[in-house]
N, C-alpha and C positions, 0 to 999 in steps of 0.2 A: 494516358493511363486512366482506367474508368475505375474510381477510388470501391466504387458495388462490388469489383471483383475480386478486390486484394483485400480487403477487411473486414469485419464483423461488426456492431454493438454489442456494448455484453454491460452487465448491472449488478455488482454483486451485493445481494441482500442477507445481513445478517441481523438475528432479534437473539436476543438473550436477557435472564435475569440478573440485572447486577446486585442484587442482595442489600442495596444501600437504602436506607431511608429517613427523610427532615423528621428531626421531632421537633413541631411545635414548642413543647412544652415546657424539654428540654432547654431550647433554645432560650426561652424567655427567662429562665429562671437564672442560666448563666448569664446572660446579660442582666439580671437584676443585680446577682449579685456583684458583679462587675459595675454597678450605675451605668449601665450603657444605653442606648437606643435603640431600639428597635431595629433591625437593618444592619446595626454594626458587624454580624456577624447572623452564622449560624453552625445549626449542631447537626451533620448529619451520621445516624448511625449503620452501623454494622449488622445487618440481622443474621451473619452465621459467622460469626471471630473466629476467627484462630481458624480458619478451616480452606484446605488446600484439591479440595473436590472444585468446588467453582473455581479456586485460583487460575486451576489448571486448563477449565473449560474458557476463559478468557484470551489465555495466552495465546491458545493454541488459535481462538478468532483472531487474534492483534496478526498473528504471525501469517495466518491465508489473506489478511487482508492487505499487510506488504506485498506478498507474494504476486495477489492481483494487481497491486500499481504497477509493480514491477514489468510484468509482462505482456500490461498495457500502456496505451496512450492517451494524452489527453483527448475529450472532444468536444467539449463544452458547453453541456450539460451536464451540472453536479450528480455526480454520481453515476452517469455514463461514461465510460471508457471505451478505445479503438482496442479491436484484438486484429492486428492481421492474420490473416486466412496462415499466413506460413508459422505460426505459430500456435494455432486453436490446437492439432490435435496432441501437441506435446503439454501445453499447460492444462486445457481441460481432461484432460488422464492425473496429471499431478493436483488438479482440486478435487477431482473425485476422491482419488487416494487423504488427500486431505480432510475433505469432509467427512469423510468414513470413519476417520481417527478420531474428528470433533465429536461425530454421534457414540462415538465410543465414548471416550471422556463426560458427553451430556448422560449418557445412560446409567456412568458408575454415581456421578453427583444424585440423580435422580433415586437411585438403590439407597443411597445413605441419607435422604434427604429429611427422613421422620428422625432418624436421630441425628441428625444435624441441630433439629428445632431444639432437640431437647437440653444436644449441649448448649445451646442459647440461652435458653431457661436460666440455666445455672452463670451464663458468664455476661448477661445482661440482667444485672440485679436493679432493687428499687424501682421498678414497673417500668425499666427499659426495657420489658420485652413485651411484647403485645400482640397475641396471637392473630389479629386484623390484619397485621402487615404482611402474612406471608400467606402465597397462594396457599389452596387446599390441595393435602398429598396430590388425588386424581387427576389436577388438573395443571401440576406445576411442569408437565412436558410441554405445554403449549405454548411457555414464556422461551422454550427454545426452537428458532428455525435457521435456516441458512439455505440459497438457493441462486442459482446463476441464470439470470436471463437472458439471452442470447437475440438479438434484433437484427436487422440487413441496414444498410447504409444504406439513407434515404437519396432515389431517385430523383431524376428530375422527370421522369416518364409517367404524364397524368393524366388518368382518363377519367378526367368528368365534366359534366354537362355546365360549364359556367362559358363567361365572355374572353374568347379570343386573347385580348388585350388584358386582363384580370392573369388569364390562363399564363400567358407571356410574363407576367408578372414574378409569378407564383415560382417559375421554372427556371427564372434569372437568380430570382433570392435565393433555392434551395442550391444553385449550382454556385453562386457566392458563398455561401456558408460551410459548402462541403469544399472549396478551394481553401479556407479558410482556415478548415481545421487539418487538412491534412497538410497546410503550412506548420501550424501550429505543434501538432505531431510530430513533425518532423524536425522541427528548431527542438525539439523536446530528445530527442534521438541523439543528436548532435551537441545538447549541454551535457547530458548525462558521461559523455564518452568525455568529451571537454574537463568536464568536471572531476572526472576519474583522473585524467592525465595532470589535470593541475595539483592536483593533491598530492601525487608522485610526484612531482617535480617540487611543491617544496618541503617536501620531508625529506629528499634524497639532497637538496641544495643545502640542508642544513647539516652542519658535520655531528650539531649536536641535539638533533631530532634522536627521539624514541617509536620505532613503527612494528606494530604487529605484522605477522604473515599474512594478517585478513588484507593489508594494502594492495600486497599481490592477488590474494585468492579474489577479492571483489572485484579487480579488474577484470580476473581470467573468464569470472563469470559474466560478469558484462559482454564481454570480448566473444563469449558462446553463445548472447541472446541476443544480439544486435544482430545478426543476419538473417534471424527470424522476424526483427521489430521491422526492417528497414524493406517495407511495404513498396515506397517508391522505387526501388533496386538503384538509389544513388551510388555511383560508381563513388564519387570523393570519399562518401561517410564509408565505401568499404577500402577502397585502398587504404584512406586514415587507420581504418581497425585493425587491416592487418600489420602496419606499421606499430604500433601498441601492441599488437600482438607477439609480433615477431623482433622484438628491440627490447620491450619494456619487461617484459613475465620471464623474470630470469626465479632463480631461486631466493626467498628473502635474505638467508643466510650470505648468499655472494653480496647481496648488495649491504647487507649489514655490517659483515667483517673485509671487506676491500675498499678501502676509500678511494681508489681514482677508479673503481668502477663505480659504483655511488655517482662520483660527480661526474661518471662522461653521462650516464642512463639519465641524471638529472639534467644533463644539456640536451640529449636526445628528447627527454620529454620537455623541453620547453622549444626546441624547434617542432617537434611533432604540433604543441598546441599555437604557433604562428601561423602552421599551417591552416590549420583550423578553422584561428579565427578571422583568413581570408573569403573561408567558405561560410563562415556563420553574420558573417558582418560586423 
């Protein structure tokens, strides 16, 4: 398997205003009045309270930026992730859609953003507000971007003019590195499912656990995106899923109000994960 074929790099870049800022000043005078030290603490404030415009433009980054771990893989480079090719055109349709929403959300913040200051004015009294700290109207779209960069899985195929033996070098390292991570990726593949089934098994082994339906529905979705992660087309990590698939995803409610179905589903999920962890090591 020549790992160039089955996956992508992808980089997801997000900039945004978070509206917070040190005050010096502040800072010192609380710690004055406290006898404190310099460094004990600090004051950072608010420059638009009480206000659910930006809130909202946060969450919705917090929530694509799950999205993207989610439906990538490690590769070992902070902030580069693996996309396999069998799942690009399903996720990058769903961040378009996403980011479309984000520029919606930055647009409506950006419309209220002159009287945003204003209510600042009034709800950061005593020269907490200080018109320095916040961009100028014109220019406060540029404090927002967001954009996905999309690379190839680096080759070991190199044409340039250096020594033979340099060259040899060069083309050992990069095909060590890319072995490496699509190990990596792939034990990554194999905890996540692991870690889903363990979870199950001991809420279901406990007669007096509390579990939402998300225990099921996170699986199910798991269970939907692992055949797109699983790059390598390992046969184990797919028979395991559909055994999870087809044993474990019953209705929350059956496993909630029947106790010896409960406890067979929680034997089933603890031999599904022995299975497992012959394959995981």
């Amino acid at each position: 398997m020549k790992l160039t074929d089955k996956a992508l790099l992808v980089q997801l870049n997000i900039s945004q205003w978070t509206a917070r800022k040190y005050d010096r000043k502040v800072t010192k005078d609380i710690l004055s009045q406290h006898g404190a030290s310099m460094g004990a603490g600090r004051f950072n404030k608010s420059l638009l309270p009480m206000n659910d415009y930006l809130d909202r433009v946060h969450k919705k980054a917090t929530a694509i930026r799950q999205k993207y771990y989610t439906n990538t893989l490690p590769w070992g480079i902070e902030g580069t992730q693996m996309l396999p090719s069998a799942n690009y055109l399903e996720f990058m349709t769903e961040f378009r859609q996403e980011k479309s929403e984000w520029e919606s959300l930055v647009g409506e913040f950006i419309s209220n953003y002159s009287r945003l200051k204003e209510d600042a004015k009034r709800l950061l009294p005593n020269g907490l507000y200080n018109e320095a700290d916040y961009p100028c109207d014109d220019s406060i779209h540029e404090k927002f971007r967001m954009d996905m960069s999309v690379f190839p899985v680096p080759s070991d195929d190199f044409r340039v003019e250096i020594g033979d033996a340099e060259l040899n070098s060069i083309q050992q390292d990069v095909e060590r590195r890319v072995a490496e991570a699509s190990e990596i990726a792939m034990a990554d593949i194999w905890k996540r499912l692991y870690d889903r089934v363990k979870h199950m098994s001991d809420k279901l082994a406990d007669p007096k656990a509390i579990f939402r339906d998300t225990m099921v529905e996170n699986t199910r979705e798991l269970c939907a995106l692992l055949p797109r992660l699983n790059f390598a087309n390992d046969p184990n990590l797919e028979n395991l899923r559909q055994q999870v698939e087809g044993s474990l995803l019953l209705h929350p409610d059956a496993l909630r109000n029947n106790p010896v179905v409960r406890q067979d589903k929680a034997q089933e999920a603890k031999d599904i994960m022995n299975k497992m962890s012959a394959f995981m090591g």
